[in-house]
C-alpha positions in Angstrom: 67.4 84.0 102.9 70.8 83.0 103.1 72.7 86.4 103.1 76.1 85.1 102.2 74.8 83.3 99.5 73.8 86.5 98.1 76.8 88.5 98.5 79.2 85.7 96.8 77.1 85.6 94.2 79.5 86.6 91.9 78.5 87.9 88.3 79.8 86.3 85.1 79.2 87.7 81.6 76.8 86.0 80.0 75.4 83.7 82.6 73.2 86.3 84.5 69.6 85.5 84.3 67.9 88.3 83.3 64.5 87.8 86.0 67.7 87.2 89.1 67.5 90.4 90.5 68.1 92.0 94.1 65.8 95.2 94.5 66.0 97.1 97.9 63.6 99.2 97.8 63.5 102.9 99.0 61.6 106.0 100.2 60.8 107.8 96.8 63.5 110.8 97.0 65.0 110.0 100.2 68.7 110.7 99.7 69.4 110.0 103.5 68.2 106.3 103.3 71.7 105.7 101.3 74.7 105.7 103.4 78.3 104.7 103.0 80.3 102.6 104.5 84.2 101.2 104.6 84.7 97.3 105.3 88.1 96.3 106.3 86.9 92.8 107.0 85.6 92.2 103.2 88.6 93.7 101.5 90.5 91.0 103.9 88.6 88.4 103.2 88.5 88.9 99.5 92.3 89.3 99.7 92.6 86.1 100.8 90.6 84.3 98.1 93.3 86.5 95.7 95.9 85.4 96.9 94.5 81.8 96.9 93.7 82.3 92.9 95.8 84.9 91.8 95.9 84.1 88.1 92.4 85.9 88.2 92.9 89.1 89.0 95.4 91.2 87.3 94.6 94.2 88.5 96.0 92.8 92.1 99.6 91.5 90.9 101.2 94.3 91.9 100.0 94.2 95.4 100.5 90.2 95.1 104.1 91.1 94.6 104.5 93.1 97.7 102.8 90.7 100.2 103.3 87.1 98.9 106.8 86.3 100.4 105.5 87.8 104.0 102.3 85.8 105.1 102.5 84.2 107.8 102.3 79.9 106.4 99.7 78.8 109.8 97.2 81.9 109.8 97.3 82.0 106.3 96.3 78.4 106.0 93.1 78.4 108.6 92.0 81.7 106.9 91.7 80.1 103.6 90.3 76.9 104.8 87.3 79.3 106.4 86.8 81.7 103.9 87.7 79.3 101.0 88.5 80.3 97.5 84.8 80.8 95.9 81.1 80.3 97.0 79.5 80.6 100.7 81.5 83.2 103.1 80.6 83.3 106.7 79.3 86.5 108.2 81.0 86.5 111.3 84.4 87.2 109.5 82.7 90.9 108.9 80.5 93.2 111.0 78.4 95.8 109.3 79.8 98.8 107.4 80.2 102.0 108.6 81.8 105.3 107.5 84.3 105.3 110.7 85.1 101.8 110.5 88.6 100.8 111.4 90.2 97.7 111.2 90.5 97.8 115.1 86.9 98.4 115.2 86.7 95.4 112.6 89.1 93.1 114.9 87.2 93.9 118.5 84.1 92.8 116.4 85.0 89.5 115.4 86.7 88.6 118.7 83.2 89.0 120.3 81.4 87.2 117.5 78.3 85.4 118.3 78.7 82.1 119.0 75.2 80.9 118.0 75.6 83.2 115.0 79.2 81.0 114.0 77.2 78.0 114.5 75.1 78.5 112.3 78.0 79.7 109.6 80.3 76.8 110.6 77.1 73.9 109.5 76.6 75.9 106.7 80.5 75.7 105.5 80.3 72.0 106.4 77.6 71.2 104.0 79.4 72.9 101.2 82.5 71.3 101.4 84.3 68.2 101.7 87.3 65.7 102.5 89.6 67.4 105.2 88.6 71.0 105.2 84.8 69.9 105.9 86.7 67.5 109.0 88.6 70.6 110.1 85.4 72.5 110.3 83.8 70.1 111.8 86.3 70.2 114.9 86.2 74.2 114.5 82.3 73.8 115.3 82.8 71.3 118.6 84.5 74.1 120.4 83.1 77.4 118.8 84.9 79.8 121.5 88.4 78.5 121.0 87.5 78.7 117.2 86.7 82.3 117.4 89.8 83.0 119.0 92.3 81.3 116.9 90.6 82.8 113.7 90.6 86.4 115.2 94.7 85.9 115.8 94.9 84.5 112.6 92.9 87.7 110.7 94.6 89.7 113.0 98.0 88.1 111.9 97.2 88.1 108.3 95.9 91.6 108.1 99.1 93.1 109.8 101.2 91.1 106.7 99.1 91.6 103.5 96.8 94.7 104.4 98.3 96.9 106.6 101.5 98.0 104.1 98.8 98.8 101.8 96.0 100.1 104.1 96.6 103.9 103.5 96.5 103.3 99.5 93.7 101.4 99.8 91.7 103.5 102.0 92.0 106.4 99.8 90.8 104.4 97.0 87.8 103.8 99.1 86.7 107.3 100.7 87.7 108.6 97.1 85.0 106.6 95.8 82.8 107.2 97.9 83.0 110.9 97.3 82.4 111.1 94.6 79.1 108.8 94.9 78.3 111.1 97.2 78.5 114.3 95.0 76.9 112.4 92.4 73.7 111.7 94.3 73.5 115.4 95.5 74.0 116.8 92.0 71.9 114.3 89.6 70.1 112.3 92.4 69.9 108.2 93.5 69.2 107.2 90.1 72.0 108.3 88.3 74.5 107.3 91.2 73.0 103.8 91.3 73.4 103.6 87.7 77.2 104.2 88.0 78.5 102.3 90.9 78.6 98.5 88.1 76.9 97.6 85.0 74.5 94.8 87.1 73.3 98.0 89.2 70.5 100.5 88.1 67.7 102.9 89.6 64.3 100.8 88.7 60.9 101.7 90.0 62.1 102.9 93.4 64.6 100.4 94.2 68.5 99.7 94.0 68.3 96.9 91.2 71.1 94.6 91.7 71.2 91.8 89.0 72.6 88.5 90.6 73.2 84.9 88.8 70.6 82.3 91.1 68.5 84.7 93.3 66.0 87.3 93.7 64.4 89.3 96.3 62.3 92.5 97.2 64.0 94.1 100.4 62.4 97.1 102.1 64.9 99.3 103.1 62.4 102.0 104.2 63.2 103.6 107.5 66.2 101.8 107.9 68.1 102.3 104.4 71.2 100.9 102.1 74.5 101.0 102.8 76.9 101.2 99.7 80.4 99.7 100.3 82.8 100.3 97.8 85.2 97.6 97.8 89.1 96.9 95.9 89.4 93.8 96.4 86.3 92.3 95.3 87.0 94.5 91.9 84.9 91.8 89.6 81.2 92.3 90.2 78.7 93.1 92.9 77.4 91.7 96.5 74.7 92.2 98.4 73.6 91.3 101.9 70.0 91.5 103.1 68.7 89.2 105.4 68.1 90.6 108.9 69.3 91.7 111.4 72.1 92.8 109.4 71.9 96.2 107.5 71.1 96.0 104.3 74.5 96.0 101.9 75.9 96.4 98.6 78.9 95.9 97.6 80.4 97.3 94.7 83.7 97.6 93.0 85.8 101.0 93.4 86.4 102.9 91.0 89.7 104.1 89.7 91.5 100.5 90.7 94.5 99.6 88.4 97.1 97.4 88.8 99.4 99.9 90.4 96.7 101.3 93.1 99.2 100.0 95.7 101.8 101.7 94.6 104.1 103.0 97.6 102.7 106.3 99.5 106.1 108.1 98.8 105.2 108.0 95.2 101.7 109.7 95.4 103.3 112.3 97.4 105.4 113.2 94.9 102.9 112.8 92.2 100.4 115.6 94.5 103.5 117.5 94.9 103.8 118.7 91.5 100.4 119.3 91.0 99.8 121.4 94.4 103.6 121.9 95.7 105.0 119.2 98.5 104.0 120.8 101.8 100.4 120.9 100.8 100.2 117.7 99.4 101.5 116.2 103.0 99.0 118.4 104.7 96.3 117.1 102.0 97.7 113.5 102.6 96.9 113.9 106.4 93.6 115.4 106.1 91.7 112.1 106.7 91.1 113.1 110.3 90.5 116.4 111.4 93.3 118.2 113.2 93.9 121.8 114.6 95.8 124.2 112.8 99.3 123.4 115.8 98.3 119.8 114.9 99.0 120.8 111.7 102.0 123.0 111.9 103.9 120.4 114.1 102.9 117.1 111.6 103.9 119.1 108.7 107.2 120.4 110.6 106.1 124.2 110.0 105.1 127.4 111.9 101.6 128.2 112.7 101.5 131.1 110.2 102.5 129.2 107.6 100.3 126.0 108.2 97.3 128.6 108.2 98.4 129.9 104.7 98.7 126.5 103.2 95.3 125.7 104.7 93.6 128.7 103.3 94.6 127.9 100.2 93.8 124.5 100.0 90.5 125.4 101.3 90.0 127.8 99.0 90.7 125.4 96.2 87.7 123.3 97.7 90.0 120.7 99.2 90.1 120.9 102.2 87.2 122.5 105.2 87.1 124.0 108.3 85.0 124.6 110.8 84.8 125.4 114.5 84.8 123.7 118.0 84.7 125.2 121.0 88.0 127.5 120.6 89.8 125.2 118.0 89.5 124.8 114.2 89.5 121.7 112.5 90.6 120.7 109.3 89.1 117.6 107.0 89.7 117.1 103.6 86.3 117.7 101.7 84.7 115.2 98.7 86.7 116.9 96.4 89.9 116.5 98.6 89.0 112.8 98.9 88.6 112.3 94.7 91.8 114.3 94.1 94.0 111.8 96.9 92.3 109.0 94.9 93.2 109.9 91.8 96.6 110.0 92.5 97.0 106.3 92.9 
């Protein structure tokens, strides 16, 4: 199967066929065969195809507004010529989902892309296009290495423009999401989460039931599991990639994304501020990654003393944990820390 094909198979009202379905099917209880995963490559290549139709989605113009007037004209350009604005996207632009991915991570992946694996992406962008885009890929595909290298400065370029100002925002939209998935499927179980994350997904028979417009497809995921991407920039419908050996993906839109999600992070600050006072809410801010109790103190410009008071009572609010390694504590925001950050955009 085509596994691109699948996951731009976008959903439109009324034009789903009720028998094109997706199911990948799991081990009967088995809440460790979903995972979660963060995907700075599809958020940027989706952000692309916004910015290429914009009157579309709404509930981007506010980002639109901040990034327009800064992309750079030449990176911009051979990004939308390969990702294009609808249809076919090649998977080399996006390796497979983790929890801990970063976009560096994301980056060192695609300048190391297979070349047979672009190959094979490239002919399949050729045949659905035409004029001079299908020439221009045609002259990307007689020299595939200098290809991957132009298109990994130009993501790399484009990212550091439209996405990076707007990482942090975006990010917590994500892990907030995913949160509260998480508790979701640990208080009412996979059927009820599955049920929630769009209204094309459902729990049916064992499986992950994605409804799609053109294709359908059993995928055993048994032994070695989904992976659930939440995603803001694809905010219209769902994706899914399944053929092999790629992980097994769906993509889904995030929830809590409104037209002022990338609103500045000075703002959200202040909006946590009131609600849990503004020291706190900076320490709350920073909890992404696990830090000492110094690390703390010296981020959040405070003694020792008082960075452990703060933390105690965050963690006793259920925001925040800490546990032990070796002779250090470490702090991470918990679920419930990551849905409260979320909210606040």
């Amino acid at each position: 199967m085509d596994r691109n094909t699948a996951r731009t198979d976008r959903p439109v009202e009324g034009v789903n066929h009720p028998d094109h379905r997706v199911d990948f099917r799991l081990s009967p209880g088995d809440i460790q065969a979903v995972r979660f995963g963060i995907s700075p490559g599809h958020e940027l290549a989706h952000a692309v195809r916004i910015l290429l139709r914009p009157g579309q989605h709404p509930l981007q113009w506010g980002w639109l507004r901040q990034v327009r007037d800064h992309l750079p004209r030449e990176p911009f350009g051979l990004l939308a010529q390969v990702i294009g604005s609808d249809g076919y996207m090649p998977d080399f632009l996006t390796a497979d989902a983790r929890w801990d991915m970063t976009p560096a991570d994301e980056l060192a992946a695609l300048r190391t892309a297979s070349v047979p694996g672009m190959l094979v992406d490239l002919g399949k962008m050729i045949v659905r296009s035409s004029g001079e885009r299908q020439a221009l890929l045609r002259r990307m595909r007689d020299d595939p290495e200098r290809t991957r290298e132009h298109i990994a400065d130009a993501w790399e370029q484009v990212w550091d423009a439209a996405i990076a100002p707007v990482w942090a925002q975006l990010e917590r939209l994500l892990r907030a999401d995913i949160a509260v998935r998480a508790r979701t499927i640990t208080t009412d179980g996979i059927s009820a989460m599955a049920g929630g994350l769009h209204r094309s997904v459902r729990w049916s028979d064992g499986a992950v039931r994605v409804q799609l417009r053109r294709h359908s497809e059993d995928v055993d995921c048994r032994g070695s599991g989904l992976v659930l991407v939440p995603s803001v920039m694809s905010s219209w419908g769902c994706m899914v990639i399944t053929e092999p050996p790629a992980q097994s993906t769906l993509f889904y839109p995030a929830r809590g994304v409104t037209a002022g999600w990338a609103r500045d992070a000075v703002d959200l600050a202040d909006a946590l501020g009131a609600l849990v006072g503004p020291v706190r809410a900076g320490i709350l801010l920073q909890a992404h990654d696990a830090r000492t109790t110094s690390q703390v103190a010296r981020d959040a410009g405070i003694a020792v003393s008082t960075a452990s008071h703060h933390l105690t009572v965050l963690r006793d609010a259920g925001l925040v944990s800490s546990s032990r390694e070796g002779n250090r504590m470490l702090h991470l925001r918990t679920p419930l820390g990551e849905a409260l950050v979320g909210a606040g955009l």
